[in-house]
C-alpha positions in Angstrom: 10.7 -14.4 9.1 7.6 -12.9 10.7 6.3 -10.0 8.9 5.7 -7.2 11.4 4.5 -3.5 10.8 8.3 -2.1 11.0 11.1 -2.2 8.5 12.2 -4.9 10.1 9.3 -7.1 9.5 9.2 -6.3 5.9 12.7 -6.7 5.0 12.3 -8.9 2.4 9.7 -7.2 1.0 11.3 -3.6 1.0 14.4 -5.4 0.0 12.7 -6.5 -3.5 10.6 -3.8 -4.0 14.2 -1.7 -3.7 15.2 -3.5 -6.8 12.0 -3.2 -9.2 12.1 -0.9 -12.3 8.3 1.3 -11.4 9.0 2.9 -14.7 7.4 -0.8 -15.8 5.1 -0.7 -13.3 3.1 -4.8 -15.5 6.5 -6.5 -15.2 7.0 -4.8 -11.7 3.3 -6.5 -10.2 4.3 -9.7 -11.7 7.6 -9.9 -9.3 5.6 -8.7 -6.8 3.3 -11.7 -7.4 5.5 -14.4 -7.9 8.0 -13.5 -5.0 4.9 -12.4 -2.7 1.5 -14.0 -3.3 -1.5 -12.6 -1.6 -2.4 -16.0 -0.3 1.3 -16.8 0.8 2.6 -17.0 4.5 4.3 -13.9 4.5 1.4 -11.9 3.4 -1.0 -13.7 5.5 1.0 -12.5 8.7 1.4 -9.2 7.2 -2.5 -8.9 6.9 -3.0 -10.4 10.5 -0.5 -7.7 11.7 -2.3 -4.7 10.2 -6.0 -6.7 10.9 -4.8 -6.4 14.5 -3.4 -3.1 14.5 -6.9 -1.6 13.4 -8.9 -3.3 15.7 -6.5 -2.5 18.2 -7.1 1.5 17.5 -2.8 1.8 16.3 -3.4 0.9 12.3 -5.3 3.6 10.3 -6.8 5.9 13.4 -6.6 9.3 11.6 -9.3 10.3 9.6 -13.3 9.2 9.6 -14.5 6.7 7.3 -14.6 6.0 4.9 -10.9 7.0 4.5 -8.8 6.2 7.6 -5.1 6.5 7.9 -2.0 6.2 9.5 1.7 5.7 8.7 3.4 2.9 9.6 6.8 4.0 9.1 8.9 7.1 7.7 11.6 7.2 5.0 14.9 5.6 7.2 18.0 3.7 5.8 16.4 0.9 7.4 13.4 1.1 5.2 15.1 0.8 2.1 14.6 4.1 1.1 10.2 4.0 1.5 7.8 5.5 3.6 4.8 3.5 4.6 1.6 4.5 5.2 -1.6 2.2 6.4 -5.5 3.1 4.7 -8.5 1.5 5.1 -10.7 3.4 2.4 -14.2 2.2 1.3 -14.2 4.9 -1.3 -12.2 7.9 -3.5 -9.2 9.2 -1.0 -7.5 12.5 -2.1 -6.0 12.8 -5.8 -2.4 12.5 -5.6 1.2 12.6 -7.9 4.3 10.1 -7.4 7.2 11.5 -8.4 8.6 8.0 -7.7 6.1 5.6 -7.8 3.9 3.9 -5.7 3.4 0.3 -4.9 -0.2 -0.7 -3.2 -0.5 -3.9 -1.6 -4.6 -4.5 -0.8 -6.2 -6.5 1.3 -10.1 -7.1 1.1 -11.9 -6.8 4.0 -15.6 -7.2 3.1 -17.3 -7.4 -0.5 -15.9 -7.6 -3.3 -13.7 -4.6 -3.4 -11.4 -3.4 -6.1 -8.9 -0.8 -6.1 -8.9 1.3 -9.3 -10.4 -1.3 -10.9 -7.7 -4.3 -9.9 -9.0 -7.1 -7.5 -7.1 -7.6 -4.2 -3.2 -7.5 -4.3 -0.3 -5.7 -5.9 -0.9 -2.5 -7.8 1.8 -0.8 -9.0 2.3 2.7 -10.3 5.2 4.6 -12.5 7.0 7.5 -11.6 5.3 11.0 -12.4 1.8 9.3 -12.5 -1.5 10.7 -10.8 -4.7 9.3 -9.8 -7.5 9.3 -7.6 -7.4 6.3 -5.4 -10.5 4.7 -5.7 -12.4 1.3 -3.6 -15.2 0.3 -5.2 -17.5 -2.6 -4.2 -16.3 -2.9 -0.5 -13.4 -2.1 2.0 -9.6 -2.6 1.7 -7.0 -2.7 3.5 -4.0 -1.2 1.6 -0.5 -0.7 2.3 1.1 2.0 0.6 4.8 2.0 -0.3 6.7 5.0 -1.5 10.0 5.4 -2.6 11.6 8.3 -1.3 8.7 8.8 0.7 7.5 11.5 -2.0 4.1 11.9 -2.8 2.5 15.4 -3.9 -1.0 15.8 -3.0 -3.0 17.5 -5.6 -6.6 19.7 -5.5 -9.1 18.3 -7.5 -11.0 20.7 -9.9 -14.7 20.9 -10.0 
C-alpha cells in the first residue's frame, strides 16, 4: 500500500495507532517502532508525500516560519477516529493539552533536529499531558495525530 496524505493512505497506520494504550505512551513508541520504522518503506513514501506537498505550497502553508501549518485531514470514521495536522517547526510552536493524547511522527529535514529532546521518529504523549512543542538543532517535519481530534490550546504565562 502506498502511503498518501488521506486516511486512506494511512490506513494501516491509523489502524494500529487505533489500538495503542497512550496512557503508556514508552510501550506505545515501541509498537510504533517495530510495526513502523522511520527508515521503512511505508514511512519513506509517507515522508516523500508530505516532502512534496510543502514544496508544492499544499503541506504546512499557514503560518510564517518558523512554525508552519496545515491539516491534513479532520476527525472522520474513516480516520479512525484522528485528526491530522502537518508542521514544519524550526522552533517552540504554541503550549498545548491532550485530553487524549498525541502521537508525533518527525521527520528531519536539515541538522540535527530533535523534538523535545527525542531524535527523529515516534514521540508519543498520554492523555491529559501538556507541553510546549519544541525543535531544537534544525527543522522537522512532523505529523501530528490526535485521537478524537481534541487538543486544547493553552496561554503561556510570562
Amino acid at each position: 500500500m502506498t502511503a498518501t496524505l488521506d486516511p486512506a493512505g494511512l490506513a494501516p497506520l491509523l489502524d494500529c495507532i487505533a489500538r495503542l494504550d497512550l496512557t503508556k505512551p514508552a510501550a506505545a513508541r515501541a509498537v510504533l517502532e517495530k510495526e513502523f520504522p522511520l527508515e521503512g518503506a511505508f514511512l519513506c513514501e509517507l515522508r516523500a508525500a508530505m516532502e512534496a506537498g510543502v514544496a508544492a505550497g499544499t503541506l504546512c502553508q499557514n503560518g510564517e516560519a518558523p512554525v508552519r501549518w496545515s491539516r491534513m485531514f479532520k476527525l472522520s470514521e474513516t480516520s479512525r477516529g484522528f485528526s491530522a495536522d502537518a508542521v514544519l517547526m524550526s522552533a517552540p510552536g504554541p503550549k498545548h493539552r491532550h485530553p487524549n493524547g498525541e502521537v508525533d511522527l518527525c521527520f528531519a529535514l536539515d541538522g540535527a533536529p530533535q523534538f523535545d529532546g527525542n531524535p527523529p521518529g515516534w514521540t508519543v504523549y498520554p492523555p491529559d499531558s501538556t507541553h510546549v512543542p519544541t525543535v531544537t538543532g534544525g527543522t522537522m517535519l512532523i505529523l501530528y495525530l490526535l485521537p478524537g481530534a481534541a487538543i486544547e490550546f493553552l496561554k503561556t504565562s510570562g
